[in-house]
TIMI-671361 format. One record per residue (C-alpha): residue in three letters; residue number from 1; x, y, z. Coordinates in nm, 2 decimals, decimal comma. Example, Ala and Ser with C-alpha at 12.3 -4.5 7.8 and 13.67 -1.06 7.14 Angstrom:
2
ala  1  1,23  -0,45  0,78
ser  2  1,37  -0,11  0,71
***
This chain:
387
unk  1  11,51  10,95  9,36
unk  2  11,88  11,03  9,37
unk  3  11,98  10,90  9,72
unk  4  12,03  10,57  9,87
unk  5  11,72  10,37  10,02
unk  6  11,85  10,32  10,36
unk  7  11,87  9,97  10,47
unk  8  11,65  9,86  10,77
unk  9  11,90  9,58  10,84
unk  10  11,80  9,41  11,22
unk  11  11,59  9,70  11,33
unk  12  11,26  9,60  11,39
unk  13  10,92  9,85  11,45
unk  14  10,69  9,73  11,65
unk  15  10,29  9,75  11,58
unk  16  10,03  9,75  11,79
unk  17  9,65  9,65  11,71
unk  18  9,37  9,79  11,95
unk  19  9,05  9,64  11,85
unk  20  8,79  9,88  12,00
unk  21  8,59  10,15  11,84
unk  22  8,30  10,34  11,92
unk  23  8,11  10,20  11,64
unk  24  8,17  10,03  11,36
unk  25  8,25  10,19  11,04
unk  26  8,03  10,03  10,75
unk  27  8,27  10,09  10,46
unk  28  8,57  9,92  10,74
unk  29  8,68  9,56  10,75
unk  30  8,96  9,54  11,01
unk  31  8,96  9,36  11,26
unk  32  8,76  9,58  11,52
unk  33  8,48  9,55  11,81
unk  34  8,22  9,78  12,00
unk  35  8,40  9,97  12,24
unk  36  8,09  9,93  12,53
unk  37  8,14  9,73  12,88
unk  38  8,50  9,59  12,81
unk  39  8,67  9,74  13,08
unk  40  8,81  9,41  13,27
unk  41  8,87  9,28  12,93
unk  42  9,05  9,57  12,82
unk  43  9,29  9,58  13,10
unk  44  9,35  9,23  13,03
unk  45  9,44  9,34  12,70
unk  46  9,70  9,53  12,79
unk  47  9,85  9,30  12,97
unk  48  9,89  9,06  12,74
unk  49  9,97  9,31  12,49
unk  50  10,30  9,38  12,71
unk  51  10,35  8,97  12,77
unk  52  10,35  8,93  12,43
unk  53  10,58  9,18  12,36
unk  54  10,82  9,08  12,56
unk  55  10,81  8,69  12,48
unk  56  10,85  8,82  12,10
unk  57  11,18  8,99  12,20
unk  58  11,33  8,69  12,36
unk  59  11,24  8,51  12,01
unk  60  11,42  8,78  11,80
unk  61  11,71  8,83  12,05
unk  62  11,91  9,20  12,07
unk  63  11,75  9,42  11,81
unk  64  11,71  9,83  11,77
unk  65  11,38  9,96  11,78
unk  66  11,27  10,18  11,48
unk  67  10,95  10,30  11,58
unk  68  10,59  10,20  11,71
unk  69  10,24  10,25  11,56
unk  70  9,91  10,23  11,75
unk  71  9,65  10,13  11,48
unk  72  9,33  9,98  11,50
unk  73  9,07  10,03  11,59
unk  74  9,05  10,33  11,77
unk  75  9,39  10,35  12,01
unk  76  9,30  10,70  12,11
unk  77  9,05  10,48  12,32
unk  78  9,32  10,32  12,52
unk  79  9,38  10,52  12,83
unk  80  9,73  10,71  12,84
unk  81  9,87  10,51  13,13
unk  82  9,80  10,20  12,87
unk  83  10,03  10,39  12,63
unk  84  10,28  10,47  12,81
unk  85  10,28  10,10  12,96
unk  86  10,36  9,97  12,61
unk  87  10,62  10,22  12,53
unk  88  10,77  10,19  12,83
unk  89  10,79  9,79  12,76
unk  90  10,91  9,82  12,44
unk  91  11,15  10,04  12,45
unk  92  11,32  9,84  12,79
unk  93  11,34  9,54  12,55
unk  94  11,50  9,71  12,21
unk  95  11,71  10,05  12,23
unk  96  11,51  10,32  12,09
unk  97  11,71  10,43  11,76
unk  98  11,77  10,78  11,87
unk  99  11,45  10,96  11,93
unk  100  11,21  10,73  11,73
unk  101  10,84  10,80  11,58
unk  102  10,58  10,73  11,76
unk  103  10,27  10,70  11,59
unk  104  9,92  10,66  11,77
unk  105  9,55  10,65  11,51
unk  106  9,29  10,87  11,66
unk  107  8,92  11,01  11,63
unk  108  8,88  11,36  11,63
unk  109  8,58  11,31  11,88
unk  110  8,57  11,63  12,14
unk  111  8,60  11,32  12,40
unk  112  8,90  11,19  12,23
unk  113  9,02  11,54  12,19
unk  114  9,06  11,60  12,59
unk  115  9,31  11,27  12,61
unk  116  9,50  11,42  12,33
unk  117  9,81  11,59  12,58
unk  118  9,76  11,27  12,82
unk  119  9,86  11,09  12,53
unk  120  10,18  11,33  12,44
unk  121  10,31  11,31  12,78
unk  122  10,30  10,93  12,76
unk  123  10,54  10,93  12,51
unk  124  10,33  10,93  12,15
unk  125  10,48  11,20  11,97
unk  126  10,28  11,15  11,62
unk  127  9,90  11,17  11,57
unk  128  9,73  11,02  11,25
unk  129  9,36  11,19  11,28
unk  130  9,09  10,95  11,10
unk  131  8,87  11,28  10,97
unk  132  8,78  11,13  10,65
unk  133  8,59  11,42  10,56
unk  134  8,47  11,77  10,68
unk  135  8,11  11,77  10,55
unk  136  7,83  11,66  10,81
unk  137  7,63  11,48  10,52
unk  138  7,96  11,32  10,40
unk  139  8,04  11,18  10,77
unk  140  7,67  11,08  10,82
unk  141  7,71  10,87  10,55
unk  142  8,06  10,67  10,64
unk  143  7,90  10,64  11,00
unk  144  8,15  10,83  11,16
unk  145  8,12  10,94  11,54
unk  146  8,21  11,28  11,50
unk  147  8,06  11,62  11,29
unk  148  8,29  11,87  11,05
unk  149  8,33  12,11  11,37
unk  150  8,45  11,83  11,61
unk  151  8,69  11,77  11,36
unk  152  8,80  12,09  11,28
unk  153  8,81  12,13  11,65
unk  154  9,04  11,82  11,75
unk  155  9,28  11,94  11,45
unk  156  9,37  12,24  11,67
unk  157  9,41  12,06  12,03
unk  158  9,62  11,82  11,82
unk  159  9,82  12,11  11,72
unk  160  9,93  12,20  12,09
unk  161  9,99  11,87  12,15
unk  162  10,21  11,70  11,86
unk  163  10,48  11,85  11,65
unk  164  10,35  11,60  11,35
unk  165  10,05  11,54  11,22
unk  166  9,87  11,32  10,98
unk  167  9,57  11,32  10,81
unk  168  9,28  11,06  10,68
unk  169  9,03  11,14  10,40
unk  170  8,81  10,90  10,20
unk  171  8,72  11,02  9,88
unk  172  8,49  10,94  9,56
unk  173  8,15  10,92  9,77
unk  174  7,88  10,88  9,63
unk  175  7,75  11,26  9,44
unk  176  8,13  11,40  9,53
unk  177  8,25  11,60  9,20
unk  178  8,62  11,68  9,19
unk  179  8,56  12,11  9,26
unk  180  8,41  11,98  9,56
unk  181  8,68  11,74  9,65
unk  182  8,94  11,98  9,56
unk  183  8,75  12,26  9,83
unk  184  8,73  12,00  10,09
unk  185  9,10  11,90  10,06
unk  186  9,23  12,27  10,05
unk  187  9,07  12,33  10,39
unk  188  9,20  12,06  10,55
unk  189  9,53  12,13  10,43
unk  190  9,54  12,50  10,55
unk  191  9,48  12,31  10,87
unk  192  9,85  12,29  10,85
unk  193  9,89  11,91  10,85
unk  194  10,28  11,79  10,69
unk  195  10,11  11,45  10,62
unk  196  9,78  11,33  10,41
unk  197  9,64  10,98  10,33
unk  198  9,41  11,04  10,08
unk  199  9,18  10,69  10,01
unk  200  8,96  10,61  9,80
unk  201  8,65  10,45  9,86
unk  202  8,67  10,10  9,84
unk  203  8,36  9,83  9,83
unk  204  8,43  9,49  10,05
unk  205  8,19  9,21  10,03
unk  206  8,12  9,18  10,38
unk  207  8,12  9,50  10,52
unk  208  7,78  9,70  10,59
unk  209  7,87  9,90  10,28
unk  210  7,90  9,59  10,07
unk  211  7,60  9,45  10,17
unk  212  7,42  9,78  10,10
unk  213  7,61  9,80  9,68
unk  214  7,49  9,40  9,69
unk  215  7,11  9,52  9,70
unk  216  7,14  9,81  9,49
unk  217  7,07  10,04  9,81
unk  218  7,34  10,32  9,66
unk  219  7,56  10,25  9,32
unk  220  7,91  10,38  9,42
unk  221  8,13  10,61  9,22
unk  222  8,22  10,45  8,82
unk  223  8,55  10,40  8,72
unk  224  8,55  10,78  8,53
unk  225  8,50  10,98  8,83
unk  226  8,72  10,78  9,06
unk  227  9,00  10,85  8,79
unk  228  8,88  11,25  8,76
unk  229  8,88  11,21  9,19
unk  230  9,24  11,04  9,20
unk  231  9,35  11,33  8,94
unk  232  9,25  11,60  9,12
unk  233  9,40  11,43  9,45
unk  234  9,72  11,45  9,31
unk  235  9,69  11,79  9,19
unk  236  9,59  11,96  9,47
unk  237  9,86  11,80  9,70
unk  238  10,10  11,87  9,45
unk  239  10,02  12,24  9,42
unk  240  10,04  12,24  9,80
unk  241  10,41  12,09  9,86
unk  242  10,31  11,74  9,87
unk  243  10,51  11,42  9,74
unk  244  10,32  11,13  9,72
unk  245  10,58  10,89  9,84
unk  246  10,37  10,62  9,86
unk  247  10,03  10,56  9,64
unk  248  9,82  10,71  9,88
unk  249  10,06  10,87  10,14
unk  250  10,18  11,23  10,05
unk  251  10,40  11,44  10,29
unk  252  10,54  11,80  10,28
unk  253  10,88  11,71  10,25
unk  254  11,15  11,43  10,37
unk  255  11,13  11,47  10,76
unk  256  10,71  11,45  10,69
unk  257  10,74  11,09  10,58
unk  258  10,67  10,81  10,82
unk  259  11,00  10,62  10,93
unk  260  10,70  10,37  11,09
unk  261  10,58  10,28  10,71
unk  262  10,92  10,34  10,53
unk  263  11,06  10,07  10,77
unk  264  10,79  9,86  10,69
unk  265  10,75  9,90  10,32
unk  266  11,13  9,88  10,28
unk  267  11,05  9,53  10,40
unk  268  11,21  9,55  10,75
unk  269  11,10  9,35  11,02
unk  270  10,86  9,44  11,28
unk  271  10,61  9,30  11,57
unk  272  10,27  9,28  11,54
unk  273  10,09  9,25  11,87
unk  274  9,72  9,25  11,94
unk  275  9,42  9,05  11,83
unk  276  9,50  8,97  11,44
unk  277  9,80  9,17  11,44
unk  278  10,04  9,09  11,12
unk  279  10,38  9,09  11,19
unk  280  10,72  8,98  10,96
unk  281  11,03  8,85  11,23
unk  282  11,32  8,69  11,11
unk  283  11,39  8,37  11,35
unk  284  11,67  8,19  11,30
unk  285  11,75  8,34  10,98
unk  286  11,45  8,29  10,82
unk  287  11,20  8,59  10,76
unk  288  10,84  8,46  10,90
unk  289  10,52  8,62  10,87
unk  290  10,31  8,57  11,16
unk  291  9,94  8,67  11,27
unk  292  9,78  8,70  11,61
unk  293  9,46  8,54  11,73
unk  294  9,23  8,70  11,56
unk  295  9,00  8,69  11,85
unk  296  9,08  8,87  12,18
unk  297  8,97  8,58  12,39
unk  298  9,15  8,36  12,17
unk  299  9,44  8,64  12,19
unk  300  9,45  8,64  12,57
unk  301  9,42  8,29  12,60
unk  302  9,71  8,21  12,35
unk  303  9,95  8,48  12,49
unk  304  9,88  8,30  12,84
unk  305  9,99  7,98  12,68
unk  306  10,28  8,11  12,52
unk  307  10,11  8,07  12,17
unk  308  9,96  8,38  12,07
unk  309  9,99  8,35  11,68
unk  310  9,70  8,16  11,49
unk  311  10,03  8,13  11,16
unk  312  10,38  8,12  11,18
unk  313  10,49  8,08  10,86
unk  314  10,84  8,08  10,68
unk  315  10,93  8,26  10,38
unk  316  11,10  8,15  10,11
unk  317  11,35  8,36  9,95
unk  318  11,09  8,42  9,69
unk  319  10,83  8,48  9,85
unk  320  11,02  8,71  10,08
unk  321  11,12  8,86  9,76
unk  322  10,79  8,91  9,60
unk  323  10,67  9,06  9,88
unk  324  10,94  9,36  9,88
unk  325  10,85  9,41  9,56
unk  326  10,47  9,44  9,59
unk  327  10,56  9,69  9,91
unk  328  10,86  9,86  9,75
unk  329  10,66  9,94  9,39
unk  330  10,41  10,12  9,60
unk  331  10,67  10,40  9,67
unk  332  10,86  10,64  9,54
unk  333  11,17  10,43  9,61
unk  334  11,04  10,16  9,39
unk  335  11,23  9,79  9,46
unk  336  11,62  9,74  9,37
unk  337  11,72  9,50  9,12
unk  338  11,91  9,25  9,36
unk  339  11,58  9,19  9,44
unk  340  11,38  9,18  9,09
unk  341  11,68  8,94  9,04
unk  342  11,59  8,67  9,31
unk  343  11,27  8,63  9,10
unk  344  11,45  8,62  8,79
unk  345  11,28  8,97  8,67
unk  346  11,51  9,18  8,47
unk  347  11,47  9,51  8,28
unk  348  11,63  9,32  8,01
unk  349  11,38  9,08  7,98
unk  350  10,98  9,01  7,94
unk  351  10,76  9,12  8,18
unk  352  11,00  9,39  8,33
unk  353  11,12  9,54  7,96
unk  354  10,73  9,54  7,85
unk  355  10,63  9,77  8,15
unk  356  10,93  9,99  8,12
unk  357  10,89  10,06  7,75
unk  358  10,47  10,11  7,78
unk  359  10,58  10,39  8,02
unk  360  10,43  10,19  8,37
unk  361  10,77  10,10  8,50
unk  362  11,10  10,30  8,50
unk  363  11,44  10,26  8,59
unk  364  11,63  10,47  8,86
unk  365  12,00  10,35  8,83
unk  366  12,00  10,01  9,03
unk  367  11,61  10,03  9,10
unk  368  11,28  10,03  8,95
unk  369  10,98  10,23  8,99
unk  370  10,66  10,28  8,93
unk  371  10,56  10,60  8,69
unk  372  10,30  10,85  8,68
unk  373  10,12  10,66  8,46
unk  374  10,16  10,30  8,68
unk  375  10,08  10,41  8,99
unk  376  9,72  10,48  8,92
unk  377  9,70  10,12  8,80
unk  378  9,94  9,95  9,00
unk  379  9,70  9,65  9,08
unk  380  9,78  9,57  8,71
unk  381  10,10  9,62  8,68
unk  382  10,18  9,42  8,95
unk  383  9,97  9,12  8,82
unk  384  10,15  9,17  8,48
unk  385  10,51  9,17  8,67
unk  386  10,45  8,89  8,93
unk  387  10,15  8,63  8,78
***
């Protein structure tokens, strides 16, 4: 990395959380509900969504919009007219940056496929398609809505409707061997996608999945072939143009990258509206994390009442700090030193010069970031630089 990080100074990016989905994923634990009979409730939603919105803007006063994401959830559930509502808002309270990202998650369902140009024309001009995988076994198995064909068919409605588009895929499933992996991610990739977030499968406690691992119902993948998988996740991406600028975001080159993340990782602030949305505002000079109502009653009702946040909580400098540094290490632009510096980490020093000279951490003129051999165990080195 040879150029400067640009600075996300007062911008802020604005995300937006839609709850519903179909059904529920059993490996997911987001914050999400069955899509069935919610229609009042949804178009109270989206009011509130555009209240909220607009009550956060008269908290952080004149600022520059740097993009908007539609995450979830399942957003590609939210009619286009809802989209285009929350555009529209957003970008009458904070001038667009120039022609900003627009980012909206969807299912490559054949019924989610046909809203696909609605969804261009209101304004979203970047689709992140959750395949996961494109075998029917495979999908069965992570209980997704959709078969290998719907899939490969929603890839190419996508393709008249969006100039950029990203991908999803879970790997090390249970009996997945790397040649099979590494045939499955060619295919999608001669789909023609500039953008891939490769993930692996990952075992929470209280998801259906968890609770299935907890009485020995499946085992999942050991530590050896999740290693072998992650290996031959990198190599295949490589070989095909990819940087993995961010542990498990890879793009075919500069303008593939998503300005929505960047401006987050980079630790710029941004919005988070919805039921249990996360969002970091500087108010008054502070930089405050805040989370929604988890809820959506509890969301409406709180919006209503002019209190739609279940924590408003300031940042110290350090904790501010440590956060930018957990984000920034993540990516290929690693943190600067100004910052290591607030929480009196130097490359000079123990635990910084340790993980430099074991090869996990390296310096890039004023910053630090992670190597080839860190990233895949950047959990650790993290623990080992902040704990």
């Amino acid at each position: 990395m040879t150029d400067p990080v640009p600075d996300p100074g007062d911008d802020v990016a604005l995300y937006v959380h839609w709850p519903y989905c179909a059904r529920i994923c059993p490996y997911c634990d987001f914050n999400v509900v069955r899509n069935r009979g919610r229609k009042q409730e949804q178009a109270e939603l989206v009011a509130a969504i555009l209240a909220d919105i607009e009550a956060q803007a008269a908290l952080t006063g004149s600022r520059r919009l740097a993009s908007i994401f539609f995450g979830g959830g399942t957003p590609s559930l939210m009619a286009p007219e809802a989209v285009g509502a929350v555009i529209d808002r957003a970008t009458a309270l904070f001038e667009p940056r120039g022609l900003i990202e627009i980012t909206l998650e969807a299912n490559p369902t054949d019924a989610e496929a046909d809203r696909f140009a609605a969804l261009a024309d209101a304004g979203v001009n970047r689709l992140s398609l959750g395949v996961q995988a494109l075998d029917d076994a495979a999908l069965a198995f992570l209980g997704r809505n959709h078969s290998a064909d719907e899939a490969r068919r929603a890839v190419a409605v996508a393709g008249r409707a969006f100039d950029r588009l990203s991908i999803d895929l879970i790997y090390a499933r249970p009996g997945q061997t790397p040649d099979g992996w590494a045939a499955e991610m060619t295919e999608a990739l001669n789909m023609g996608f500039e953008h891939v977030s490769p993930y692996q499968l990952t075992i929470e406690p209280t998801t259906a999945f968890g609770r299935a691992v907890a009485r020995h119902a499946w085992t999942p993948a050991d530590e050896d072939l999740s290693a072998a998988l992650y290996e031959t996740t990198q190599g295949v991406l490589e070989d095909a143009g990819f940087e993995a600028y961010e542990v498990s975001n890879h793009a075919r080159g500069l303008a593939a990258r998503s300005s929505h993340n960047l401006h987050v990782w980079r630790g710029g602030d941004y919005l988070g509206v919805g039921p249990g949305a996360h969002g970091r505002l500087t108010l008054g000079g502070v930089r405050t994390a805040t989370v929604a109502e988890r809820g959506i009653g509890g969301y409406l009702t709180g919006v209503g009442a002019g209190t739609p946040w279940s924590e408003r909580t300031p940042q110290s400098p350090a904790e501010a700090a440590e956060e930018k540094v957990l984000l920034g290490l993540r990516t290929v632009e690693g943190v600067g030193l100004d910052v290591l510096a607030m929480l009196d980490l130097s490359p000079e020093k123990a635990p910084l010069a340790g993980l430099i000279a074991d090869g996990f951490l390296s310096r890039d003129g004023q910053r630090i970031v992670a190597t080839s051999r860190g990233r895949p165990v950047l959990d650790g080195v993290l623990r080992a630089l902040l704990v």
